[in-house]
C-alpha positions as CSV (number, residue, x, y, z in Angstrom):
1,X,-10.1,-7.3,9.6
2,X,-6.2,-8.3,10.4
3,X,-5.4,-11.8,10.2
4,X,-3.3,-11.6,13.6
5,X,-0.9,-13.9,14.0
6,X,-0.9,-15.6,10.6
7,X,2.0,-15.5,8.6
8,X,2.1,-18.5,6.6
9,X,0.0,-19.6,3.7
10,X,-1.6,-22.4,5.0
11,X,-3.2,-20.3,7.9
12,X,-3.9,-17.3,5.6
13,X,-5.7,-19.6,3.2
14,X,-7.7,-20.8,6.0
15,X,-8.4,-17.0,7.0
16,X,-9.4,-15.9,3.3
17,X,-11.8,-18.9,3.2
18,X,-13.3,-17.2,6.6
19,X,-13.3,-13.7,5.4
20,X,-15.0,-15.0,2.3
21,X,-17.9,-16.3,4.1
22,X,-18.1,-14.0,6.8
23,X,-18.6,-11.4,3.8
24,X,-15.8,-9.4,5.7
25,X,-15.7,-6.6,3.2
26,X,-15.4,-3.2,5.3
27,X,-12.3,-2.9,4.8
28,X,-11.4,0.7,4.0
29,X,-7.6,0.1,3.5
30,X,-7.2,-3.3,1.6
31,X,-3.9,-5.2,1.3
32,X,-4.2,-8.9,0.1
33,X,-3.7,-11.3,3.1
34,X,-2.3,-14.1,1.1
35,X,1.0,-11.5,0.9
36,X,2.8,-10.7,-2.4
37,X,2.6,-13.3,-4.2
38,X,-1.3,-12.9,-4.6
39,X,-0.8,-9.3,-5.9
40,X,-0.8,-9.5,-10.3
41,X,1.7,-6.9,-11.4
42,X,-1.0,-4.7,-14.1
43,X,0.2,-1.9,-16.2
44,X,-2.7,0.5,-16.9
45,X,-2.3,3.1,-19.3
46,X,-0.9,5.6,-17.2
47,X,1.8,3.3,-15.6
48,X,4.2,4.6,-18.0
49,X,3.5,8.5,-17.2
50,X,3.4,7.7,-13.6
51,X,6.9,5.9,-14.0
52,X,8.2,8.7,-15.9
53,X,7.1,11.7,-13.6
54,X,8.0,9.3,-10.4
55,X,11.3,9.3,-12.0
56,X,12.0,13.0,-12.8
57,X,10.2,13.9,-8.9
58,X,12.5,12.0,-7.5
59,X,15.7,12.9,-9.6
60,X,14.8,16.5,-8.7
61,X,14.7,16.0,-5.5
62,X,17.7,14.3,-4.9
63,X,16.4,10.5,-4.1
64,X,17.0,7.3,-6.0
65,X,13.9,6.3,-8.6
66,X,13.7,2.4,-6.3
67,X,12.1,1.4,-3.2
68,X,14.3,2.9,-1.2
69,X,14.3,6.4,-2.5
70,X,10.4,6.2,-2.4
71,X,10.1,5.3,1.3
72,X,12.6,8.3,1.8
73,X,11.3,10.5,0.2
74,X,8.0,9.6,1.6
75,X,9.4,9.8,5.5
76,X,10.6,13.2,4.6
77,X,7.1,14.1,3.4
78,X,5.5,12.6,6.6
79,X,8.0,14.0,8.6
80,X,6.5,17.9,7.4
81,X,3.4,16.7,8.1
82,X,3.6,15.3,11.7
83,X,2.9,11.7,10.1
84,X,4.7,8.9,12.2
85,X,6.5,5.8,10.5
86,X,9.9,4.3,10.2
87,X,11.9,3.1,7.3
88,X,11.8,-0.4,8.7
89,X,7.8,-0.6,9.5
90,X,7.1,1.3,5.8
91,X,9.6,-1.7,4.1
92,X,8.3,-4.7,5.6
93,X,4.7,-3.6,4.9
94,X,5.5,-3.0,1.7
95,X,7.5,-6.8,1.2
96,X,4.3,-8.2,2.1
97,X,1.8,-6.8,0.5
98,X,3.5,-6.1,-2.7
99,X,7.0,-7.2,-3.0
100,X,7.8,-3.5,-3.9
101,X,6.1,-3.9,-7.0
102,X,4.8,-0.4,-7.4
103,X,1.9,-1.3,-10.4
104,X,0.8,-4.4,-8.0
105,X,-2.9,-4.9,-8.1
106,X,-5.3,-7.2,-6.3
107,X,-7.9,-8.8,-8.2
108,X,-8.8,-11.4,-5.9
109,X,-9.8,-10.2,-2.5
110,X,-13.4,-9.3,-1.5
111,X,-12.8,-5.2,-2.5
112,X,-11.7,-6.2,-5.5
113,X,-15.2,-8.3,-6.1
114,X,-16.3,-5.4,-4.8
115,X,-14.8,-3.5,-7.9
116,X,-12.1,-1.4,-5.8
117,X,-9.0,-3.5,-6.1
118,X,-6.1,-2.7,-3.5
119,X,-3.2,-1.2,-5.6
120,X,0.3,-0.1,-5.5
121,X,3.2,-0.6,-3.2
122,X,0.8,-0.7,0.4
123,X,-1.7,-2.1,-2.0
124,X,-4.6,0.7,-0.9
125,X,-8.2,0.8,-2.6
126,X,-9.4,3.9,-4.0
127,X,-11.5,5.7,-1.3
128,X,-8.9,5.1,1.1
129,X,-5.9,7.0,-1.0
130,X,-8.8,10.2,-1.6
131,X,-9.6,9.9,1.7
132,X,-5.6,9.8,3.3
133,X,-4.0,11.7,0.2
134,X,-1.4,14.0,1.7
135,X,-0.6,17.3,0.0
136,X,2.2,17.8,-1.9
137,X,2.2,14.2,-3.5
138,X,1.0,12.7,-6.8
139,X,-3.3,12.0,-6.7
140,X,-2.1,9.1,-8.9
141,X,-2.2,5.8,-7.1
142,X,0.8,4.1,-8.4
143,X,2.7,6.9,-7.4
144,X,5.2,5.1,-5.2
145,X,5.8,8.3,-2.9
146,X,1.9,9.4,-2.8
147,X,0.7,5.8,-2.5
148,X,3.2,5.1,0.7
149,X,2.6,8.5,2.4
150,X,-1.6,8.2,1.7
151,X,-1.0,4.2,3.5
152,X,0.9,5.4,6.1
153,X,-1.3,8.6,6.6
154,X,-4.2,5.9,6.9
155,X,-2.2,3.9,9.4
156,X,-1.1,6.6,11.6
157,X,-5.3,7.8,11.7
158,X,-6.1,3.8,12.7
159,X,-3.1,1.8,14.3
160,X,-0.5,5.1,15.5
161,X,1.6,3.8,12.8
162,X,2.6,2.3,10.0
163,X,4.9,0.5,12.6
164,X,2.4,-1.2,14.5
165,X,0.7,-2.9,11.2
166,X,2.2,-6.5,11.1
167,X,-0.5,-8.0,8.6
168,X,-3.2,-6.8,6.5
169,X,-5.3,-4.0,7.8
């Protein structure tokens, strides 16, 4: 459910109390509505692997191992595929929902009582990223490049693009 048109916190916490008792939990893609700041940063086991082959991937192939070489890397990818997004609508989402932390996690939201926290840069739940996976990219979730292209896959199949998502989705 998108909280349209709220973009501070004292209207998102008004919309989280709402969602809460609504029981809005269909959700397939989860990003936390109360924006970044919401999202812990957790290290799970395999952060360290992912970091490291995240870092060699994109050495190889010629991007930067930051934010900025992910979301190029994963508009290059999408671009193969026929996947619309922009640089600019790919960033912002990601400022919001994680701060470009790439092991954020949500542990708060209604998926995450659930026991499918939103994860990652675009902060999506499990089903969604198995569902939205795109070939040729990491099946790990924190994967910065497979965890953007999977979101924006996601978003292209519900809203056109990752572009026309301006809150949580």
């Amino acid at each position: 459910m998108p909280a349209k048109g709220l973009r501070h916190a004292a209207g998102t916490n008004r919309l989280v109390r709402k969602l809460a008792l609504a029981g809005a939990g269909a959700a397939v893609l989860a990003l936390p509505i109360a924006g970044a700041t919401s999202a812990s940063a957790a290290t799970p086991a395999a952060d360290s692997t992912t970091a490291t082959t995240t870092a060699a991937m994109t050495a190889a192939n010629g991007y930067s191992n930051n934010l900025d070489g992910w979301i190029r890397q994963s508009l290059d990818i999408m671009a193969d595929k026929g996947i619309p997004g922009t640089y600019n609508g790919i960033y912002r989402n990601i400022m919001r929902e994680s701060s470009g932390n790439q092991f954020a996690i949500n542990n708060w939201d209604i998926n995450a009582i659930n026991g499918t926290p939103s994860k990652g840069l675009l902060q999506v739940i499990q089903p969604t990223f198995d569902a939205y996976h795109v070939d040729g990219t990491s099946w790990d979730l924190y994967d910065p490049v497979a965890n953007i292209t999977a979101a924006c896959n996601y978003a292209a199949d519900r809203y056109g693009s990752m572009d026309n998502v301006f809150s949580a989705y």
